[in-house]
C-alpha positions in Angstrom: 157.8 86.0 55.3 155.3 84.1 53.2 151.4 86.0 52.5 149.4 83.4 50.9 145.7 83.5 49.7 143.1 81.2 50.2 140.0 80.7 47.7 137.1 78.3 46.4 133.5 78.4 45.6 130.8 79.6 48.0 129.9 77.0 50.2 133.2 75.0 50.3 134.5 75.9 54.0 137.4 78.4 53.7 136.4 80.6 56.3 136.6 77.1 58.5 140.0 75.9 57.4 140.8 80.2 57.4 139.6 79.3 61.7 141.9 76.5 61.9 144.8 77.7 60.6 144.6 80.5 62.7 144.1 78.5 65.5 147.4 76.9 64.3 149.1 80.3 64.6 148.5 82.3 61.2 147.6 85.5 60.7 144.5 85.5 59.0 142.5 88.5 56.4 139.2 87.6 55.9 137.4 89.5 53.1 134.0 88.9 53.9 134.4 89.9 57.6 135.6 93.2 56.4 132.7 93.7 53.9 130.5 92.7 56.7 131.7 95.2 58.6 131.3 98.2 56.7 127.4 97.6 55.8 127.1 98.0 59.8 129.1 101.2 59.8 127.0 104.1 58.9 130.1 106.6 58.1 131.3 104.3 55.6 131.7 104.9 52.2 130.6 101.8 51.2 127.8 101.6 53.6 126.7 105.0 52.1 127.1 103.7 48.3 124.9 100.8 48.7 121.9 102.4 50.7 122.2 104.7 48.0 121.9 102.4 45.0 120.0 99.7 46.9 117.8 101.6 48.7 115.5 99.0 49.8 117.9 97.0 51.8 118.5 99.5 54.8 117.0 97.7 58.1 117.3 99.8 61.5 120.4 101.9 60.0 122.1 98.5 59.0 122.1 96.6 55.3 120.2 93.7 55.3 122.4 91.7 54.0 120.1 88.8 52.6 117.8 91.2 51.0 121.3 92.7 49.1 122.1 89.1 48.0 118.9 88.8 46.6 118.8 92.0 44.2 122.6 91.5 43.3 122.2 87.4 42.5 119.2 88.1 40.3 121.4 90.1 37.7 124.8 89.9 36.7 124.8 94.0 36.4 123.9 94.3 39.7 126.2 92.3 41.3 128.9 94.0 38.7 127.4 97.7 40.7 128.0 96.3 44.0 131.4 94.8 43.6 132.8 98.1 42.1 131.4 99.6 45.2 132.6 97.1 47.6 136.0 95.8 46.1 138.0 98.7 45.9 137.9 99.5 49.2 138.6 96.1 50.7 141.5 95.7 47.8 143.2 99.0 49.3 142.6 97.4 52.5 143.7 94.1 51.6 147.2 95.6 50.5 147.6 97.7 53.8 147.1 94.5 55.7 150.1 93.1 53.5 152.2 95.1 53.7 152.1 94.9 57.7 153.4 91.0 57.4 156.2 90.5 59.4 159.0 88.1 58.8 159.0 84.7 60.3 155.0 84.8 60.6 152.9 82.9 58.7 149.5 85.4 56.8 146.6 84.3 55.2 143.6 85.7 53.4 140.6 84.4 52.2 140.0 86.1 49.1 136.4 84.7 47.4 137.0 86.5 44.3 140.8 86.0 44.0 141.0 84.6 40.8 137.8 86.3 39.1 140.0 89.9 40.2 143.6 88.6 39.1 144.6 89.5 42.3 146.8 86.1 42.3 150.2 88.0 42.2 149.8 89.9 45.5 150.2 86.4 47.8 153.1 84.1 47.1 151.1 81.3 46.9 147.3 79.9 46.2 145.1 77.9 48.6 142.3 76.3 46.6 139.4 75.0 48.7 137.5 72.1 46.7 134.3 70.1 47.3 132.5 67.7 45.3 129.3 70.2 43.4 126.5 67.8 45.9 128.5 68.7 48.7 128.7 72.3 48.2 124.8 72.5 47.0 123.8 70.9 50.1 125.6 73.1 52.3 124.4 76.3 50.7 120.6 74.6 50.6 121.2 74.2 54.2 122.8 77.7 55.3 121.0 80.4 52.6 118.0 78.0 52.8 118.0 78.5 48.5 116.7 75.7 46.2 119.3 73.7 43.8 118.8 76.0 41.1 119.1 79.5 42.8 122.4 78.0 44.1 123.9 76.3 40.3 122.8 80.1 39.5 124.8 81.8 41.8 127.8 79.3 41.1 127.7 79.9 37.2 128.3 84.0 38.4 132.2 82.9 38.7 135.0 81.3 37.2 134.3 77.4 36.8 136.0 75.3 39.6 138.1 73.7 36.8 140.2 76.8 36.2 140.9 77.0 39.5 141.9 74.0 40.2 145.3 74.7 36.7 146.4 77.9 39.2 146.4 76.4 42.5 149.5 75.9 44.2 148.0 73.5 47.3 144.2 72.5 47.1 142.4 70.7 50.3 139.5 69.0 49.5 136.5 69.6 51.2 134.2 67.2 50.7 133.7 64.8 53.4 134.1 65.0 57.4 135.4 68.0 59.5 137.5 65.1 61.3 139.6 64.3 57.3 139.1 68.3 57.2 140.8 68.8 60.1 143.6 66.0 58.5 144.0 67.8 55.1 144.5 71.4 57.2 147.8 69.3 58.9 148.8 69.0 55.8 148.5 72.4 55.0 150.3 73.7 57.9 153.1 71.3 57.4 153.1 72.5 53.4 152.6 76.3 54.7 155.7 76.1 57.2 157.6 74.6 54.5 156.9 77.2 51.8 157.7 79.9 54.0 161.1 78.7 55.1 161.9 77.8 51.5 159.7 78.5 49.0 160.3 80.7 46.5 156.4 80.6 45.5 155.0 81.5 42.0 153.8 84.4 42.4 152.1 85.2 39.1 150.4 82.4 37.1 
């Protein structure tokens, strides 16, 4: 049984390769779906939290989740409030969903913060997504419609792409086409398969 975690910057594609690979059979955690999920369910704890501390960004009984990003990018002790609300909750979940794996099965989760929480040792091994810094700008430009330097401010909240890169056990590089994407995910797969039949994986670093 081989539970591996999958990380990199914001902007640099995991939740695509996450898609792909589960289209290649994985079992996939996604961390951001979860979160997502609770700021639409009103009985949640963490749904309840945040209207409570951010107020202003309850929109028809939901959280307006661009208004959040806002408040919580602009200081570095807001964003610490939210993810002490948010990150226990999807940590306990996180482990739940672990300790489900089954043998012979292949399970991945993107985890953004993975490294930034030292939660490294709970997977066997670490994917690394990677793209070139005018890659993953123009991307973000295009998708949170934010200028260059509200993005290289929101990038400079987390550990430099550098680090990373010294406890990664595979990285794919994303920085080009979706067709040499989809090329470096076979190589992935092929790694993946291997890893779980025989790896004994790091586990801490």
């Amino acid at each position: 049984m081989g539970v591996f975690a999958i990380t990199g910057d914001l902007g640099s594609g995991k939740t695509t390769i996450l898609n792909l690979l589960r289209e290649k059979g994985a079992k996939v955690f996604n961390c951001d779906e979860v979160v997502h999920s609770y700021y639409k369910d009103k009985k949640s704890l963490v749904y309840k939290k945040i209207i409570t501390f951010f107020p202003s960004v309850k929109e028809n009984d939901r959280i307006c989740r661009k208004k959040l990003s806002q408040i919580v990018f602009s200081s570095k002790e807001k964003l610490t409030q939210l993810e002490e609300i948010v990150h226990p909750v999807i940590i306990e979940d996180l482990k739940k969903w672990i300790k489900k794996a089954k043998k012979n099965r292949i399970y991945i989760a993107e985890v953004p913060l993975l490294f930034e929480k030292n939660l490294f040792h709970l997977f066997k091994e670490v994917i690394l997504v990677y793209a070139k810094r005018e890659a993953l700008i123009g991307r973000l430009r295009k998708k949170l419609n934010l200028s260059q330097r509200e993005i290289k401010k929101r990038l400079s909240l987390y550990l430099p792409i550098r680090k990373k890169i010294k406890k990664a056990d595979f990285i794919v590089n994303n920085s080009f086409s979706l067709l040499r994407l989809k090329k470096e995910v076979d190589s992935l797969w092929e790694w993946l398969k291997e890893e779980n039949r025989y790896g004994e994986g790091k586990g801490k670093k």
